[in-house]
C-alpha positions in Angstrom: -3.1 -24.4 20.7 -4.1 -22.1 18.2 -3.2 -23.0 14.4 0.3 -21.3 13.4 0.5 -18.9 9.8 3.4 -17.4 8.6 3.5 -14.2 6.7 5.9 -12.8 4.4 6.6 -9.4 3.4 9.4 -7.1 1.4 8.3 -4.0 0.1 7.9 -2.4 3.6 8.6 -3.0 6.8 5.7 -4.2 9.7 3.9 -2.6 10.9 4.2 0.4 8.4 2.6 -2.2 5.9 -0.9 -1.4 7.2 -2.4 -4.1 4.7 0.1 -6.9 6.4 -0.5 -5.4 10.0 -4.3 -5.6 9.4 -4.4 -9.0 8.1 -2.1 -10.1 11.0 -4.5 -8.6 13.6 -7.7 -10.1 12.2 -6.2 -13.6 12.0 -4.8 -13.2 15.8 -8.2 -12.4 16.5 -9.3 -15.0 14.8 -7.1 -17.3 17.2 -4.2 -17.8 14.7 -0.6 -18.2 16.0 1.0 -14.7 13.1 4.3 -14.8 12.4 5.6 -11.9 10.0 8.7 -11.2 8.5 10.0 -8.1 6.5 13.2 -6.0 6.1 13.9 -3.7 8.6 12.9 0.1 8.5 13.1 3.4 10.1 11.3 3.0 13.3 11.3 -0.9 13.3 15.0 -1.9 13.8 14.7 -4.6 16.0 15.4 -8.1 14.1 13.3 -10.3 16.7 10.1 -8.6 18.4 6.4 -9.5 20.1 4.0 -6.4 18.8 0.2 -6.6 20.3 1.0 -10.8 20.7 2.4 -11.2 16.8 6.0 -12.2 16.2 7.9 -10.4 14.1 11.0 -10.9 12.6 13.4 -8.4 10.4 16.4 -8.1 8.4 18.5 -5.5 6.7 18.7 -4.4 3.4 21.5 -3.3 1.7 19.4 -0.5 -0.3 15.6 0.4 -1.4 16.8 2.7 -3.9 15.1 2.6 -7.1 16.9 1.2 -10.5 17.5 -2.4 -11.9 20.7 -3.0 -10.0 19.5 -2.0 -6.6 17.0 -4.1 -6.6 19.0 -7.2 -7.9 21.1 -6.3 -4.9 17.6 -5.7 -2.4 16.2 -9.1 -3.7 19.8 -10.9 -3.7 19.7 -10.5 0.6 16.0 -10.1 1.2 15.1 -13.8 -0.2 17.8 -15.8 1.4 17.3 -13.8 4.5 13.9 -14.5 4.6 14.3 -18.1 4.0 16.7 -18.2 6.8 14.1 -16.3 9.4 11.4 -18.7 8.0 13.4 -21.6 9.1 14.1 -20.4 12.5 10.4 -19.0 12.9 9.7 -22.9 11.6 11.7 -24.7 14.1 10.3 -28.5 13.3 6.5 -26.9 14.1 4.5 -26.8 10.9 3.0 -23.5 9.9 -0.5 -24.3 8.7 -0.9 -21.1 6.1 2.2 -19.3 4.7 1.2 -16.2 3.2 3.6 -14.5 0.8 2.9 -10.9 -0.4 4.4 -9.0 -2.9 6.3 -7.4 -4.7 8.5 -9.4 -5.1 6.8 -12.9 -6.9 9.9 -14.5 -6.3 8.7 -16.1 -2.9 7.4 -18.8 -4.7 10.4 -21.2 -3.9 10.1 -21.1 -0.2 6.1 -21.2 -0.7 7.1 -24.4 -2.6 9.2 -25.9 0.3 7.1 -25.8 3.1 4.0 -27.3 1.1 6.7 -29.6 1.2 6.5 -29.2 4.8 3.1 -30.0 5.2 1.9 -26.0 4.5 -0.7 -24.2 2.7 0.2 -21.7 0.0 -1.4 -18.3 0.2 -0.3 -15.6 -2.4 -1.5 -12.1 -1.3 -0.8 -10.1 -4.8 -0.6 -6.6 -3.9 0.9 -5.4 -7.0 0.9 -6.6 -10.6 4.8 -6.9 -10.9 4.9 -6.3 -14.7 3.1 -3.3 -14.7 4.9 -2.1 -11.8 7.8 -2.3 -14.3 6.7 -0.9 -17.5 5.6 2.1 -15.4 8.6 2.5 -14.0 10.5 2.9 -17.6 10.8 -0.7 -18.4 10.6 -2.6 -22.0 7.7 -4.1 -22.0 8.2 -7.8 -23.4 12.2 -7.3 -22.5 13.9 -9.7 -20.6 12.8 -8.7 -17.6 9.4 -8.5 -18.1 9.6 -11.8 -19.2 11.1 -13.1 -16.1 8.3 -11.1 -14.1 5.5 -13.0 -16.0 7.1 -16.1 -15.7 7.5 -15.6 -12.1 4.0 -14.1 -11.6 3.1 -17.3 -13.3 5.1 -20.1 -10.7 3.8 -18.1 -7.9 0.1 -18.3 -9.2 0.5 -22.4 -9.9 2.1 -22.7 -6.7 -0.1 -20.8 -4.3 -3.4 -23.3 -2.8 -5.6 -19.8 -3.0 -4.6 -16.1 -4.3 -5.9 -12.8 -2.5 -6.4 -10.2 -4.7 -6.7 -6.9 -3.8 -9.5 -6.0 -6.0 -11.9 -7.1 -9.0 -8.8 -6.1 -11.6 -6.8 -8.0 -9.8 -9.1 -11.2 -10.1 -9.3 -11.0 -13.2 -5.7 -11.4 -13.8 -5.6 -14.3 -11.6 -8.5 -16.1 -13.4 -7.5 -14.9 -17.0 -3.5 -14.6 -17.0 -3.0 -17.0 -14.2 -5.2 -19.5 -15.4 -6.2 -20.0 -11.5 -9.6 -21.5 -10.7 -11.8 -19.3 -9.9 -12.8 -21.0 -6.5 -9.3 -20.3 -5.5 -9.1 -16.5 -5.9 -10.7 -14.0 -3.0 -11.0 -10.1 -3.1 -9.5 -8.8 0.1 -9.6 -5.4 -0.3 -7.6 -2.9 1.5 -9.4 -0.7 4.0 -7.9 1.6 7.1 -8.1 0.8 10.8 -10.5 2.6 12.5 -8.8 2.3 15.5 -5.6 3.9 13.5 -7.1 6.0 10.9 -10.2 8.6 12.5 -10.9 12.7 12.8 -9.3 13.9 15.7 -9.6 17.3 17.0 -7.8 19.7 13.7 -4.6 21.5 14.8 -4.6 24.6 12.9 -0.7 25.4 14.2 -0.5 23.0 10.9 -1.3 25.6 8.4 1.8 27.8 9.6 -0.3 31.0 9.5 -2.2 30.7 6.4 -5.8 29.7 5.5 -5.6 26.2 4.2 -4.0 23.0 4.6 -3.4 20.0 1.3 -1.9 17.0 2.2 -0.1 13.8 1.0 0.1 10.8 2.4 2.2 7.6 0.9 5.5 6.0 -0.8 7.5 8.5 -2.1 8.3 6.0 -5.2 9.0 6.6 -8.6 5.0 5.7 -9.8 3.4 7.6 -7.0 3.5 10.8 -8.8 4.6 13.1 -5.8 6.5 15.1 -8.3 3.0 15.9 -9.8 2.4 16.6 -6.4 4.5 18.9 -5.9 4.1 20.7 -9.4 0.4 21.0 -8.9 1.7 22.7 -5.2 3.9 25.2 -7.3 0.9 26.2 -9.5 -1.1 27.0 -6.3 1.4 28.9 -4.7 2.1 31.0 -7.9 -1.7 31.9 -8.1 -2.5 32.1 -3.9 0.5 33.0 -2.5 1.2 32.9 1.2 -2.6 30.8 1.2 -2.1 27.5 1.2 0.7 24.8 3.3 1.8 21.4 1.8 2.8 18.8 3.6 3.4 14.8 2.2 4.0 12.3 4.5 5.8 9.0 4.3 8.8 7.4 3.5 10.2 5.8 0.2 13.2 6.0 -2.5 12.4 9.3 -4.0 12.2 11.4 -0.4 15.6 12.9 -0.7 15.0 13.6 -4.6 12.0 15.5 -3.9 12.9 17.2 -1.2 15.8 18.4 -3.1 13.4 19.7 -5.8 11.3 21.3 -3.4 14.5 23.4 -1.9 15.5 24.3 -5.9 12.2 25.3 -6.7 11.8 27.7 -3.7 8.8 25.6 -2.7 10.9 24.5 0.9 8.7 27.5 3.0 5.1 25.8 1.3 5.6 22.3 0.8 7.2 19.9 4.0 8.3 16.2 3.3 8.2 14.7 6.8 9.3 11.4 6.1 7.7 8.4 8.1 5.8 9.7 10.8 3.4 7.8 13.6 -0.3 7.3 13.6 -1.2 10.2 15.7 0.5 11.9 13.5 -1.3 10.9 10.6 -4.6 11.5 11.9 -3.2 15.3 12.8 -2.6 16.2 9.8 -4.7 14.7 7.9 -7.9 15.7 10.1 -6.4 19.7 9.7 -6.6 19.2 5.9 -9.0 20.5 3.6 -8.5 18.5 1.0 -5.9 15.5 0.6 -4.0 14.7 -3.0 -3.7 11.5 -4.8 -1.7 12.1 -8.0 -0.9 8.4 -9.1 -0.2 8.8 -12.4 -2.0 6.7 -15.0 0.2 4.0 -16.5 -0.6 0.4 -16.9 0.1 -0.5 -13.0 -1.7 2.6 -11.3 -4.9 1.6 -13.5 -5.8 -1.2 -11.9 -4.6 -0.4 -8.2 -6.1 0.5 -5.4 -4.6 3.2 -3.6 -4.8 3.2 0.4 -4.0 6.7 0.8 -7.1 7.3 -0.8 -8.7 5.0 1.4 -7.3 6.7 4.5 -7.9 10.2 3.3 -11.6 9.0 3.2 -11.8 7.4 6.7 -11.0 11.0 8.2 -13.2 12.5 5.9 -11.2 14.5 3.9 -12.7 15.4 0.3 -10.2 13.8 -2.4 -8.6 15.5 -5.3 -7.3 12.5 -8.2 -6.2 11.6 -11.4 -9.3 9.7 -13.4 -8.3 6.0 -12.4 -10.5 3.2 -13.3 -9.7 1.5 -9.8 -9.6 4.8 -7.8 -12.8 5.5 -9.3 -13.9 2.3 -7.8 -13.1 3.4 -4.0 -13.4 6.5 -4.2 -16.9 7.3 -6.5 -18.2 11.0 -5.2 -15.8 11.2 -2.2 -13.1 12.7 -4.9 -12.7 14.9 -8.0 -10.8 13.4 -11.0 -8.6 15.4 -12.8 -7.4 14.4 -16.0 -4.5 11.4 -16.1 -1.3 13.6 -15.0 -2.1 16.6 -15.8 -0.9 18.4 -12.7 -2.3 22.1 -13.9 -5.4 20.3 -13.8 -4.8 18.9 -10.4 -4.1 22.2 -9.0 -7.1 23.8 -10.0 -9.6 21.7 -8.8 -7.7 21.8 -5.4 -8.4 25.4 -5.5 -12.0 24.7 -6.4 -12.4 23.1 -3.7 -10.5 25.1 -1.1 -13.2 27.9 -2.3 -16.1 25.7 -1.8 -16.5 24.2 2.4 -20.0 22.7 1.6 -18.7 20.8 -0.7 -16.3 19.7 0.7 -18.1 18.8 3.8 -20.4 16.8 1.2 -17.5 15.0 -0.3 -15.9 14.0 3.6 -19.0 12.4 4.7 -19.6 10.1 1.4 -15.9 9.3 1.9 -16.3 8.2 5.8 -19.8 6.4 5.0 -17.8 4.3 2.2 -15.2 3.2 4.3 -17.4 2.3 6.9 -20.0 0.6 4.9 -19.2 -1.3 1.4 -15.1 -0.9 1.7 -15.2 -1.8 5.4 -12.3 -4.2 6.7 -15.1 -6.2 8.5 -16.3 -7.4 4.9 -12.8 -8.1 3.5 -11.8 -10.2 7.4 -14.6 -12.3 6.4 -13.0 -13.0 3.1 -9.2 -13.1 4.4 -10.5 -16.2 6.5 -12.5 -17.9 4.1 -9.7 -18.0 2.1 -7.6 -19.4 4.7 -10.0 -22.2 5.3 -9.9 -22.9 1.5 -6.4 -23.0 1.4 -6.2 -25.5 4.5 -8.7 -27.5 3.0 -6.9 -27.8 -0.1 -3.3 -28.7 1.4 -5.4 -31.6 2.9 -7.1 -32.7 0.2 -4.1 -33.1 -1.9 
């Protein structure tokens, strides 16, 4: 019988979390026994499933509204509940790996309790929790950010191995964490190429006109769709009737910017589709002739690495950015970089590259040769089960 993990997610739902539902796959291919559990989500209702062999439990949340108090009130249920599902998922059988992800870094207490249990500790930081914050308004060195380190910290002692997503994120293991180096692997994100591929473009997509931009992520407060959509608004005033927008995916700012679309008489140019299936995805984003990412620079978006870039680059659409150190990183001369949230900016090298198909051709193929070469999930497997093993190893040293 094959050895039993347990992984733990919050900020989306699985499988919509494509890093989680990647990670799952390769370990059940790996002959690991996954067990995930997240919140519940459009399109995955069902509290208790079997997806492609992987168990997967859900619960609800009360809200994933931005704000201070609705995420007291998110993290409130979503901890105890998944405490709960751990327990049943448990059932007297030891899990050999729990994996926790966040945000939030306040998993560390049932991380705690089943080393008690006999498991391994893995902390898979996806975000950097304080800078999440401080972009999102708050007081840096406030009480809550205080909190958030401190809880960055417990999770860091209490985890056998961190995965970091990147380099950055290393770093801040080793240096802010004070983790050993030994016990901190870079697990990059990367897209599926069984998910995320060129199909055959749909030019229906376009509605009429010439050219298609897309979006494709969290509609969150530090995602910078708004600059999304003001770069959009700047196109349409100088190319009217030329260009369609459409942004995919889900998140707590949907209905906000949807509502700005409708007041800026942008509704007939720009469509928010919500969450919307693979096929889908690859639809769109293989019709595109050039794909956004307008993260906004702040302490957070720095240092992240964004999967829609990522993705964009797997179907081999060229990239238009704001000059991240990290996007920079992935993305080298599959992109354009526009300067840090300037969305005028933005919008014009869009346009230069709607004007320019060689280019852009140019740009698609160092994009797809990236993703299939150096930022290939094969590499970052490797390292997701290395540090498994080292994290086993540890629990039974010690």
């Amino acid at each position: 019988m094959g050895r039993r993990a347990l992984i733990i997610v919050e900020d989306l739902p699985v499988p919509f979390d494509r890093r989680v539902w990647t990670e799952s796959k390769t370990l059940r291919d790996a002959g690991w026994r996954v067990t995930v559990i997240s919140p519940r989500g459009e399109g995955a209702r069902r509290w208790h499933e079997r997806i492609d062999g992987i168990e997967v439990f859900r619960y609800p949340l009360p809200t994933t509204a931005a704000g201070f108090a609705s995420h007291l009130a998110e993290y409130a249920v979503a901890i105890p509940a998944t405490l709960i599902l751990a327990l049943l998922a448990w059932r007297g059988r030891r899990f050999d790996v729990v994996h926790a992800c966040n945000p939030p870094d306040f998993f560390f207490p049932i991380g705690w309790l089943f080393r008690r249990l006999g498991s391994a500790f893995v902390f898979d930081q996806h975000d950097l929790s304080p800078e999440v914050y401080t972009a999102q308004g708050g007081t840096r060195g406030g009480l809550v950010h205080r909190v958030l380190l401190w809880s960055e910290r417990m999770t860091y002692r209490t985890a056998d191995v961190v995965v970091a997503t990147n380099r950055t994120y290393r770093r801040f293991a080793i240096e802010r964490g004070g983790v050993d180096p030994d016990r901190v692997f870079v697990v990059r994100s990367s897209p599926d190429p069984a998910r995320i591929h060129p199909v055959e473009p749909d030019p229906s997509l376009r509605d009429g006109r010439p050219h298609l931009v897309a979006y494709l992520g969290t509609m969150g407060p530090q995602d910078g769709v708004d600059l999304f959509v003001a770069a959009a608004r700047r196109i349409v005033e100088a190319r009217p009737g030329q260009v369609r927008f459409v942004a995919m995916g889900g998140g707590p700012m949907l209905e906000q910017l949807r509502e700005q679309v409708r007041a800026e008489g942008l509704d007939a140019d720009v469509t928010f589709t919500g969450r919307v299936p693979d096929e889908e995805v690859r639809r769109v984003l293989s019709t595109a002739e050039v794909a956004v990412s307008p993260d906004p620079a702040n302490d957070f978006n720095e240092y992240c690495t964004m999967n829609k870039t990522l993705e964009y680059m797997a179907v081999g659409v060229p990239v238009v950015a704001f000059d991240l150190e990290e996007t920079r990183v992935s993305a080298a001369d599959a992109a354009l970089y526009a300067t840090p949230n300037d969305a005028s900016e933005l919008a014009g090298l869009v346009m230069e590259l709607l004007d320019d198909p060689e280019r852009r051709a140019a740009m698609g193929a160092v994009g797809r040769e990236r993703v299939a070469g150096e930022l290939s999930w094969s590499n970052s497997a490797t390292s997701l089960l290395a540090a498994y093993e080292a994290a086993v190893a540890r629990r039974r040293e010690g």
